[in-house]
C-alpha positions as semicolon CSV with decimal commas, in nm:
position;residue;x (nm);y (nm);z (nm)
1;X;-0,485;-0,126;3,473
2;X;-0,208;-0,279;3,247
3;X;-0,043;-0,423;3,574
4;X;-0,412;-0,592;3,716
5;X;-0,480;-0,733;3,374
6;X;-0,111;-0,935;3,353
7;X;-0,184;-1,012;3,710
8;X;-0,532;-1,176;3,615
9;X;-0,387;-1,363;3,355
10;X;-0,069;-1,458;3,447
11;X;0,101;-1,403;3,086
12;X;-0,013;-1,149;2,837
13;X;0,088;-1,071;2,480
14;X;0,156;-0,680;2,410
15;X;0,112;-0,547;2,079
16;X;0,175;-0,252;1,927
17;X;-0,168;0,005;1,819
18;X;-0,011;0,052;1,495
19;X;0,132;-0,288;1,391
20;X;0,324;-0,471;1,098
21;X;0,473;-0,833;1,009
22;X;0,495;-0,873;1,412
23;X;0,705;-0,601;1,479
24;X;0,687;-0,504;1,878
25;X;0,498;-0,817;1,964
26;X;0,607;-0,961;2,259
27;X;0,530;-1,199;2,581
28;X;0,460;-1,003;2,966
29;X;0,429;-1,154;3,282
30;X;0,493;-0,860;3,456
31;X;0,477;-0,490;3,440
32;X;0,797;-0,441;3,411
33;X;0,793;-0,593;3,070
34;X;0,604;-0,351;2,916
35;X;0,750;-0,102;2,682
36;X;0,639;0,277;2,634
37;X;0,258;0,319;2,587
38;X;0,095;0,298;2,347
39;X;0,006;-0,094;2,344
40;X;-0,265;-0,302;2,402
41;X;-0,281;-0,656;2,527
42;X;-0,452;-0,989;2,497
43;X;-0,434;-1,276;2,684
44;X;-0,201;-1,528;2,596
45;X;-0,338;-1,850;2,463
46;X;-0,056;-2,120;2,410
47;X;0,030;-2,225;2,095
48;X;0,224;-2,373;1,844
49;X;0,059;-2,200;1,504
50;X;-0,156;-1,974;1,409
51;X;-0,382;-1,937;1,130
52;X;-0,478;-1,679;0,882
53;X;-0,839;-1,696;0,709
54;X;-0,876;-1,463;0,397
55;X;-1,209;-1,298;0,379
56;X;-1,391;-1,099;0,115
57;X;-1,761;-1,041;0,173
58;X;-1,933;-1,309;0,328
59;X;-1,687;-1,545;0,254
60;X;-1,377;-1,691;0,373
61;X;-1,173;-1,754;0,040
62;X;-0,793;-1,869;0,136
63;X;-0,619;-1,970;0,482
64;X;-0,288;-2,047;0,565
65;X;-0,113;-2,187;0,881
66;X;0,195;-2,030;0,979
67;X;0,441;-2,206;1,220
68;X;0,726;-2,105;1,445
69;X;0,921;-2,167;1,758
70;X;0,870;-1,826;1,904
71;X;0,565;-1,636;1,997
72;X;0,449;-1,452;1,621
73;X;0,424;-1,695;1,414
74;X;0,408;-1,407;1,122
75;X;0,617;-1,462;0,853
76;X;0,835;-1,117;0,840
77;X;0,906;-1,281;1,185
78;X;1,046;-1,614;1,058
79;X;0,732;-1,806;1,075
80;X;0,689;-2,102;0,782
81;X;0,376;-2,074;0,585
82;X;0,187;-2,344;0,431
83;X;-0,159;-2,293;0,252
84;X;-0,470;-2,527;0,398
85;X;-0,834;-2,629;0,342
86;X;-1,076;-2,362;0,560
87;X;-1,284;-2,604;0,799
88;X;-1,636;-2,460;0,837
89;X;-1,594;-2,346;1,191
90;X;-1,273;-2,128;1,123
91;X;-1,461;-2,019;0,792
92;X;-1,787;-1,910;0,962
93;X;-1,574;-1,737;1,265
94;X;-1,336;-1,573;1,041
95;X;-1,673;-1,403;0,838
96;X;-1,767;-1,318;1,170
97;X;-1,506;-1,150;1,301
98;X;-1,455;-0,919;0,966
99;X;-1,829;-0,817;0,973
100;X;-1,746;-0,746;1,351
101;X;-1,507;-0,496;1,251
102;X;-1,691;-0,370;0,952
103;X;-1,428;-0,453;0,654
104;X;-1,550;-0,608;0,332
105;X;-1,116;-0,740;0,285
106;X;-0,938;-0,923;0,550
107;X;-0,712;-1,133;0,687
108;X;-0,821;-1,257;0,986
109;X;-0,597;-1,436;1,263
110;X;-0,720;-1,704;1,513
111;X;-0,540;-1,976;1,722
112;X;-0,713;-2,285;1,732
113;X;-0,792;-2,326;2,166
114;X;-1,046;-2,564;2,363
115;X;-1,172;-2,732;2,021
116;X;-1,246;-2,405;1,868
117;X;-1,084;-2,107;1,758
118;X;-0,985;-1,764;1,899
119;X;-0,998;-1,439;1,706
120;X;-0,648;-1,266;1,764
121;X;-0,701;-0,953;1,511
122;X;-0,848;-0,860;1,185
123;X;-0,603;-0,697;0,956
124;X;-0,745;-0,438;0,697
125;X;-0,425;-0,520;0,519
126;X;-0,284;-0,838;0,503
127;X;-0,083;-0,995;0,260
128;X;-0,112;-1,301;0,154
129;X;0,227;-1,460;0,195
130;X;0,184;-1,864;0,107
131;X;-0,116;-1,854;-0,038
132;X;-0,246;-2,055;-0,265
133;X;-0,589;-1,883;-0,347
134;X;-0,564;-1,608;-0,613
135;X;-0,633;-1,334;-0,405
136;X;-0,582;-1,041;-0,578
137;X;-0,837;-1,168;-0,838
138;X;-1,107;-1,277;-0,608
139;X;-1,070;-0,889;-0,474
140;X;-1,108;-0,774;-0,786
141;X;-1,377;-0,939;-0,922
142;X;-1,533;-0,858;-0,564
143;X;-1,476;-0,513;-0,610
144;X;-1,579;-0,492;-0,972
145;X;-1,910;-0,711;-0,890
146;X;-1,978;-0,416;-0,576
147;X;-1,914;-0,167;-0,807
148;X;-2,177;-0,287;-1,088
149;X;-2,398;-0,332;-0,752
150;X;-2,394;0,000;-0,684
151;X;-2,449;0,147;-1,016
């Protein structure tokens, strides 16, 4: 199945089921390239960046770009962040994507392809390397505002 799906798409990124910072991503255009199972893979979309939209409710609340010359842009990886404005698109598909996946806290990751944006993964745990926003305190006052919610 691995084999048809590289065939299909010519290239395909493998990833790890249990990832972190990047480790074990890496490029396949063959099944040969694969490593031991288990992995899962996406397509590959090229790129030169990627992006990484905070999100904490219903709202997208920091974003930074992250640049390389290799495939993971991640920063563990040697990737260069920079914090940027959220346009409304990436903001509104970010929120998306973490209600998808049913997490209140995220860091969601999308390439920017065709004029839009593609979802690459929601993290459950991201830091938030290069950011500018004051994450930690917009979780907490999240948290403590659920909390009094729920009371």
């Amino acid at each position: 199945m691995a084999g048809q799906f590289i065939k299909k798409h010519t290239k395909a990124v493998s990833k790890p089921v249990y990832g972190f910072d990047g480790v074990g991503i890496h490029l396949v255009e063959s099944e040969g390239d694969l490593g031991d199972p288990p992995f899962y893979l996406q397509e590959y979309v090229p790129n030169d960046r990627d992006f990484r939209v905070f999100v904490i409710g219903d709202q997208a609340v920091g974003a930074i770009m992250r640049v390389s010359d290799h495939l993971t842009h991640n920063i563990h990886q040697g990737g260069c962040g920079s914090a940027i404005d959220i346009p409304k698109e990436m903001a509104k598909i970010a929120v998306q994507a973490a209600h998808c996946v049913g997490v209140d806290y995220g860091g969601v990751d999308l390439l920017a392809y065709n004029g839009s944006y593609v979802v690459l993964e929601v993290n459950g745990t991201p830091n938030w390397h290069c950011m500018q926003a004051p994450i930690p305190q917009f979780l907490a006052e999240y948290l403590i505002l659920q909390d009094k919610q729920n009371q």
